[in-house]
C-alpha positions in Angstrom: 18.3 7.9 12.5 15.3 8.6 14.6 15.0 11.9 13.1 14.2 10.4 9.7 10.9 8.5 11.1 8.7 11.6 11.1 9.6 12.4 7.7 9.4 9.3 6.2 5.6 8.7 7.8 4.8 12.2 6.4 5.7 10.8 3.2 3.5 7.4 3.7 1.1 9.7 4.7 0.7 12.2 1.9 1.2 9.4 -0.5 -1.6 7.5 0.5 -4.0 11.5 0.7 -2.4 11.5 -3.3 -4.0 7.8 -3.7 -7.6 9.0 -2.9 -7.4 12.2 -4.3 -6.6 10.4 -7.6 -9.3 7.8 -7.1 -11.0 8.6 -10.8 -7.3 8.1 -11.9 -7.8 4.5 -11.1 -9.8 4.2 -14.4 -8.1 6.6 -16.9 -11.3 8.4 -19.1 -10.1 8.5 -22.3 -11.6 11.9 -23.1 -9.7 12.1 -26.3 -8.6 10.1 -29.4 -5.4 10.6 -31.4 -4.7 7.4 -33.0 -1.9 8.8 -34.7 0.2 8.2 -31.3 0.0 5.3 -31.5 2.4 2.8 -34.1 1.3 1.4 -36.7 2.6 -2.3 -35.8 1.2 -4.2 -32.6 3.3 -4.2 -29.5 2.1 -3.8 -26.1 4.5 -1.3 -24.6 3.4 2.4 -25.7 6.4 4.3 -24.2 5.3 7.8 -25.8 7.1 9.5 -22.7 10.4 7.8 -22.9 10.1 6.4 -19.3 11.6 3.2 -20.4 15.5 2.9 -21.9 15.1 0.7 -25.1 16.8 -2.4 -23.6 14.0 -2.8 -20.9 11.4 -1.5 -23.3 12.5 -4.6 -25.2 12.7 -7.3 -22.7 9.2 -5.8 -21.1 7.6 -6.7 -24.6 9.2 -10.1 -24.8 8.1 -10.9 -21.1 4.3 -9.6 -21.5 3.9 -11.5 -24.4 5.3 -14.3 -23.0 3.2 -13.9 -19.8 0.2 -13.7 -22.3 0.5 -16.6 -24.0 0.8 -18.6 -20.9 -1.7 -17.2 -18.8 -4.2 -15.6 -20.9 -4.2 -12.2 -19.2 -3.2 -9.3 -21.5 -0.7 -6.5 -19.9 -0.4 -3.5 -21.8 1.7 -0.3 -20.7 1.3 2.6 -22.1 3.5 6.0 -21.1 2.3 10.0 -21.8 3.3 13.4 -21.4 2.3 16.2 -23.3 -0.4 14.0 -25.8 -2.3 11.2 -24.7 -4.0 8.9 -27.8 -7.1 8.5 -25.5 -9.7 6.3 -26.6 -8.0 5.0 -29.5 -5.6 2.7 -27.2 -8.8 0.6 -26.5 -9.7 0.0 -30.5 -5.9 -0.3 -30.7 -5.0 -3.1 -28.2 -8.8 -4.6 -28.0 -8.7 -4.3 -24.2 -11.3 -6.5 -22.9 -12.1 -8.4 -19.5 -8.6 -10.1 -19.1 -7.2 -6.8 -20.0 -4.8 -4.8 -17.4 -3.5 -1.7 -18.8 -1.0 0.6 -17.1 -1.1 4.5 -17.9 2.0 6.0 -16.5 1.8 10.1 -17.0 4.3 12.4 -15.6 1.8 15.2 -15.2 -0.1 14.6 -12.6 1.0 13.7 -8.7 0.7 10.2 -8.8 2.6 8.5 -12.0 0.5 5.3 -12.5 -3.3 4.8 -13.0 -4.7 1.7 -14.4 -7.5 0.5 -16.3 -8.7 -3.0 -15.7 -11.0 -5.3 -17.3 -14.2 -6.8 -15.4 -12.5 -10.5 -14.8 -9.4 -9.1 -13.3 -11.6 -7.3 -10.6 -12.8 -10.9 -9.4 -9.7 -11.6 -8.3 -8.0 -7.9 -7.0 -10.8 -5.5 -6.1 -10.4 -1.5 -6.3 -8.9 -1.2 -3.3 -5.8 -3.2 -4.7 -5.4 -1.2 -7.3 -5.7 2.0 -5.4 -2.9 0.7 -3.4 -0.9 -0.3 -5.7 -1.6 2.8 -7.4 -0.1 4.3 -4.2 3.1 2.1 -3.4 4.9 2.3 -6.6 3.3 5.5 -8.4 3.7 8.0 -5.9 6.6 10.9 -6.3 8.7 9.9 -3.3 9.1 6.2 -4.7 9.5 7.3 -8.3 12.3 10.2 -6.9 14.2 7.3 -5.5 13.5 4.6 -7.9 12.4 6.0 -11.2 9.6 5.7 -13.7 10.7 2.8 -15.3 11.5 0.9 -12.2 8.1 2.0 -10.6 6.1 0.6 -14.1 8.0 -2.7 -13.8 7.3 -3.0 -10.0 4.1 -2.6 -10.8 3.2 -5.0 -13.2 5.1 -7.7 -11.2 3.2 -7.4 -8.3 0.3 -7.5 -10.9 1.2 -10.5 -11.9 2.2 -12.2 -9.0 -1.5 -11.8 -7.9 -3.1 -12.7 -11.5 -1.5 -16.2 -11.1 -1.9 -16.9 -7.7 -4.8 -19.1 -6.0 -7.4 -16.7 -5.1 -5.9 -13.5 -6.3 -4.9 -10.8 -3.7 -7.0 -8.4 -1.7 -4.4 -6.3 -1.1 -1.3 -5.4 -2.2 1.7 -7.8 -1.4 4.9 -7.3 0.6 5.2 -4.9 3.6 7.2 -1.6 2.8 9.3 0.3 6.1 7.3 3.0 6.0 3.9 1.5 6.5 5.2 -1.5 9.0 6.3 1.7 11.2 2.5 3.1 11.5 1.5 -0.7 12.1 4.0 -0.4 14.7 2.6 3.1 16.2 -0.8 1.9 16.5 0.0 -1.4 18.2 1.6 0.4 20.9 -0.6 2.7 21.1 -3.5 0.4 21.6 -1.1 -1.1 24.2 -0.8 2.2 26.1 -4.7 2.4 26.0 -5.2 -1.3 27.1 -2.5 -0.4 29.9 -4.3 2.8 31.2 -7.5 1.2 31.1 -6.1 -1.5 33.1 -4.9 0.5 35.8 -6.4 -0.8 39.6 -9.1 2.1 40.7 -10.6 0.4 43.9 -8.0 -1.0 47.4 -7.1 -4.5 47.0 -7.6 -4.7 43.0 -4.3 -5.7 40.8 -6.0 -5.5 37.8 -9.2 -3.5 36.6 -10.3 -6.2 33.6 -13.9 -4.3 33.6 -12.4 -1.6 32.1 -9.6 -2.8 29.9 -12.8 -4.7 28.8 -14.8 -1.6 28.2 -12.3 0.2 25.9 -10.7 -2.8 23.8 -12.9 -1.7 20.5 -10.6 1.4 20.7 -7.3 -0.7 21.5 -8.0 -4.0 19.7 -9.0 -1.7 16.5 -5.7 0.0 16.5 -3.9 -3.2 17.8 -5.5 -6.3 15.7 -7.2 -3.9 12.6 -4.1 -1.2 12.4 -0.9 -3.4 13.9 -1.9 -6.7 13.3 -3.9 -6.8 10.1 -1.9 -4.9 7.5 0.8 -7.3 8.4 -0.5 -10.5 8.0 -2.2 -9.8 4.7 0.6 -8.9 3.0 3.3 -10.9 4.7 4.3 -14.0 5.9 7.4 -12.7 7.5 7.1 -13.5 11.6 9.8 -10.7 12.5 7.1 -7.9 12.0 4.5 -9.3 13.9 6.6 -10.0 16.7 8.2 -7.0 16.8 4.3 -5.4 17.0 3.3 -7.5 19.6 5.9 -6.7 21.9 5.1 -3.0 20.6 1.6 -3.3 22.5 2.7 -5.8 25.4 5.4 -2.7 25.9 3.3 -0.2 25.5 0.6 -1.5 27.7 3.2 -2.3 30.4 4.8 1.1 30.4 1.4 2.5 30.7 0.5 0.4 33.6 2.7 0.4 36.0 3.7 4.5 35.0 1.1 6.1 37.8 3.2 3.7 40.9 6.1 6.0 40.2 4.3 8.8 41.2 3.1 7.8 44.4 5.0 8.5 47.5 7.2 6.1 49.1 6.1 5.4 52.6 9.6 6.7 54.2 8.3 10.2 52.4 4.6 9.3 53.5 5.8 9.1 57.0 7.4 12.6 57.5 
C-alpha cells in the first residue's frame, strides 16, 4: 500500500498545477454566441454534452428549482463539447448576482469552471472556487467518479456553503490525498523543530534559543500546512491528532537521532 502514496500525491499535486493554470477558467468568457444551442423552453440544466443520464438530469432540475425557490440563489449547469452557446446562456438564463453557473467542458484539462455572480463572492471568495474547481473537476477524480458525479458533487458542496452562516472560505471536507501532505509537512516541521532543538553546549538538555530561532520555518509547515488545512474544512479530531503526533514523532526522532551516533563509553575507553 505504501507504494500508492507517491502516486496518489503526484496526482494532488498536478491537480492542484491544473487549478492555477486554469485560473481564467474560473470565469468562463463567453467569446461566442449561438443561441440556437440552447432550448427553446426554460430549464436550468443545459446538458449539450450528454454528461448527465436523463434520470439525474431530471431530478437535478427538480432539486435546483426547488433549491431556488427556497433560498433565492439561482444554480444553472450547463455541459459542452464541440459548440459552446457562449454569451447567449447569460440573455438566456438572466444570470445575475445570486447567479452560480457551472460550465462542465470535456475539452480542456480540468472539467468544471464556474461563473459566479457578485453576491455569491461575499460569501465564497475566488479561492473557493478555484478549489473547488480543483477537487471535483480535475481528470483523476472525474476518471474514478465521472462527469456527472463530479457536476453533482459540485453543486452540493455549493450549496452547502450558500446556506450556511457565514459562507465558506474554503472548500469543505478533507479528501486522503490532501490530509497526507498535511501529514508530510507536520512532521516535517517536527524534524526541523527536533534538529533545531538538539543540545550544542556541555550541560544543556535542550537548546530552546534555537528551536526558537527557526519555528517560522517549522510552525509554518506545522500550524499553516498540517494544522490549518484541517481545521478549516473539518471538524473531524482523528486528523488532527493523527498530525500532531506526526510532528511530536517527527521532532522526537529527530532529536534524540545524533545520541546513537555517539560512542558508548566501553568503546570510548579502548
Amino acid at each position: 500500500m505504501t507504494h500508492l502514496i507517491p502516486r496518489k500525491l503526484l496526482r494532488s499535486f498536478f491537480a492542484v498545477c491544473l487549478a492555477f493554470m486554469a485560473w481564467a477558467i474560473a470565469t468562463p468568457a463567453f467569446a461566442t454566441n449561438n443561441p440556437e444551442l440552447l432550448p427553446d423552453f426554460q430549464t436550468p440544466v443545459v446538458d449539450l454534452a450528454n454528461f448527465l443520464p436523463q434520470l439525474q438530469e431530471e431530478n437535478l432540475v427538480k432539486h435546483i428549482e426547488e433549491f431556488e425557490s427556497e433560498t433565492g440563489w439561482k444554480m444553472r449547469v450547463l455541459t459542452q463539447f464541440d459548440r459552446s452557446p457562449g454569451r447567449a446562456v447569460k440573455e438566456y438564463w438572466g444570470l445575475d448576482e445570486k447567479s452560480v453557473l457551472l460550465v462542465a467542458d470535456g475539452r480542456g484539462g480540468n472539467l468544471l469552471a464556474f461563473s459566479i455572480g457578485d453576491d455569491v463572492y461575499e460569501l465564497m471568495p475566488r479561492n473557493f472556487w478555484i478549489e473547488l474547481q480543483t477537487r471535483f473537476g480535475n481528470m483523476y477524480y472525474v476518471r474514478d467518479h465521472g462527469e456527472n458525479k463530479a457536476i453533482a458533487d459540485a453543486l452540493e458542496t455549493a450549496e452547502i456553503c450558500l446556506v450556511r452562516e457565514g459562507g465558506c472560505m474554503v472548500v469543505p471536507g478533507l479528501p486522503r490525498e490532501q490530509w497526507i501532505l498535511t501529514l508530510i509537512s507536520s512532521v516535517l516541521g517536527g524534524v526541523i523543530c527536533g534538529f533545531a532543538a538538539i543540545p550544542r553546549k556541555e550541560g544543556q538538555a535542550f537548546a530552546w534559543q534555537w528551536a526558537l530561532i527557526m519555528s517560522p520555518l517549522w510552525g509554518i509547515l506545522f500550524l499553516a500546512f498540517g494544522v490549518g488545512p484541517v481545521v478549516t474544512r473539518t471538524s473531524e479530531w482523528l486528523p488532527l491528532f493523527r498530525n500532531v503526533m506526526g510532528f511530536l514523532m517527527g521532532a522526537i526522532v529527530a532529536f534524540i537521532a545524533p545520541s546513537f551516533n555517539q560512542p558508548s563509553p566501553s568503546e570510548s575507553e579502548s
